[in-house]
N, C-alpha and C positions, 0 to 999 in steps of 0.2 A: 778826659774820658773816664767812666765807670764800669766796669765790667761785673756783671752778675751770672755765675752761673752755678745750676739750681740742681743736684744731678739726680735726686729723688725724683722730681717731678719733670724731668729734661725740660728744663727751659733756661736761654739766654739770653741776656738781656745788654747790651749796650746803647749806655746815656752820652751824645755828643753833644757837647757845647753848641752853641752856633757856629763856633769860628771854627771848631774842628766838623760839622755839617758841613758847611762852607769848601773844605780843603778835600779837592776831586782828590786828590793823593791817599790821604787817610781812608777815604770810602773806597777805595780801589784796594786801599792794602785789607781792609776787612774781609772782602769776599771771600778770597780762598780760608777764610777762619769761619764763616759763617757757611760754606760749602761742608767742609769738616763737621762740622756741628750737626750739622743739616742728614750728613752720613750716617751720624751715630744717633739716629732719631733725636734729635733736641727739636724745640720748638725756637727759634731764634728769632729774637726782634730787636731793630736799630730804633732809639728814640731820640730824636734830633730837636734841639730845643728853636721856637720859633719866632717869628717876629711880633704874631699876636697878641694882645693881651687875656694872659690864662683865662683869668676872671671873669672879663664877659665872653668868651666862646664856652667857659663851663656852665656859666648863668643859662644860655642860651640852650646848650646841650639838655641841662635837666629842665627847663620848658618842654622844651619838643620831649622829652621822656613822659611828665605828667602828664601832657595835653595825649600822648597816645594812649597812656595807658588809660586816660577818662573815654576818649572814642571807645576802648576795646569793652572798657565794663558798662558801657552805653548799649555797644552792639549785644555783649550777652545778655544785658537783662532785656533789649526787646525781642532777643532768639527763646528766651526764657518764658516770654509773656507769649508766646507764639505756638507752645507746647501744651 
């Protein structure tokens, strides 16, 4: 496990292997640290590593990002031409 904490900009971050993902024990014993955190205005986030492959869910992710952003600048230029 990695632990990041950030105290400028309150943010924490914990990185879990899978196999520590995996172990109810670890994610139980986290709480009350991420409760803490949570107290003292932090922004806290658990990142748990997955079964996926990164690669194509990221490939995928930034499609659906360009394909929104081409509808959005579709929609403004026919709101544009409408003016």
């Amino acid at each position: 496990m990695q632990f990041d904490l950030h105290p400028v900009n309150k943010t924490a971050a914990f990185w879990l292997s899978r196999a520590e993902a995996e172990d109810a024990a670890l994610r139980d014993a986290l709480l009350p640290l991420c409760r803490q955190l949570k107290n003292e205005r932090y922004q806290v986030a658990v990142f748990a590593s997955g079964t996926a492959e990164l690669a194509d869910h990221t490939a995928a992710l930034l499609r659906q990002h360009r394909d929104r952003a081409a509808r959005r600048e579709v929609e403004r230029e026919r709101l544009a031409g409408q003016t």
